[in-house]
C-alpha positions in Angstrom: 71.9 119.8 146.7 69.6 120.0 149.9 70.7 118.7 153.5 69.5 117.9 156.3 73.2 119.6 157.8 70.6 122.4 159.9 68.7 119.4 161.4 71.5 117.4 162.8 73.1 120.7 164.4 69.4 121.5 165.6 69.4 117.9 167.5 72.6 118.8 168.6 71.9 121.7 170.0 68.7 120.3 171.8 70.9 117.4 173.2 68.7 115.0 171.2 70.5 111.6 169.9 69.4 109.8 167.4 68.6 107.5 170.0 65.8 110.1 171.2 64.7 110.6 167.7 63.7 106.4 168.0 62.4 106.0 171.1 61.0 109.1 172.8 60.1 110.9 169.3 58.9 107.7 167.6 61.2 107.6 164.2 61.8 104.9 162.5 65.5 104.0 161.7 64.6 104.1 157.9 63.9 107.9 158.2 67.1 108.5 160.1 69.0 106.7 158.1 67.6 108.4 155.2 68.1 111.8 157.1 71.7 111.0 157.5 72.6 110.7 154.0 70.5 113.3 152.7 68.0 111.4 150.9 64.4 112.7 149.7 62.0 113.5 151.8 58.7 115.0 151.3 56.6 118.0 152.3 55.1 116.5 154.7 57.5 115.1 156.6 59.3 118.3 156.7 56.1 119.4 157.9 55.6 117.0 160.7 59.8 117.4 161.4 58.5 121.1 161.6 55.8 120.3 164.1 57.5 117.9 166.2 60.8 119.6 167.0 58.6 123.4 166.9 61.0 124.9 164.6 61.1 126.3 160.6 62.1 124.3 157.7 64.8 126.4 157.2 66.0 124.9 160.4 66.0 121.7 159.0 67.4 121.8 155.6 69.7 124.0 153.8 70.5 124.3 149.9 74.2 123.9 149.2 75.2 124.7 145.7 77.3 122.3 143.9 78.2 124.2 140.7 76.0 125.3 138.1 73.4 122.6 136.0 73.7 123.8 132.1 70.0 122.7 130.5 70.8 120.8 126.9 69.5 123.8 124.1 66.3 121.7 123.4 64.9 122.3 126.9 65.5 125.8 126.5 62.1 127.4 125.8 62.6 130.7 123.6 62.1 134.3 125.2 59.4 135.9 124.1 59.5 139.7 122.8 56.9 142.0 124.7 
């Protein structure tokens, strides 16, 4: 799963509350909210996250595995011999 954990330690290291993020960077309280609780979000906003708080997305977001995802054997495409 992919969080936004890097972001809010990022914002708390800058001093920024989510307060700032509203009203002096100009989010709107659906993207926070949907920053808070890890929802979707896509390329491009990571890319304008990117450009407004000058950082990397890695800064932002982090991949935390939750165990391994087994594929059903039908979805399994066959290896081919070289």
């Amino acid at each position: 799963m992919i969080t936004f954990d890097p972001f809010w330690e990022l914002m708390r290291e800058r001093k920024i509350t989510v307060y700032n993020l509203e009203y002096s960077y100009g989010l709107n309280p659906a993207d926070i909210s949907r920053l808070k609780h890890n929802h979707n979000y896509t390329m491009n906003s990571l890319d304008r996250f990117c450009n407004l708080f000058h950082c990397q997305p890695g800064d932002l977001i982090v991949y935390q595995n939750q165990g391994e995802i087994y594929l059903p054997e039908q979805l399994l495409l066959p290896l081919r011999n070289s």
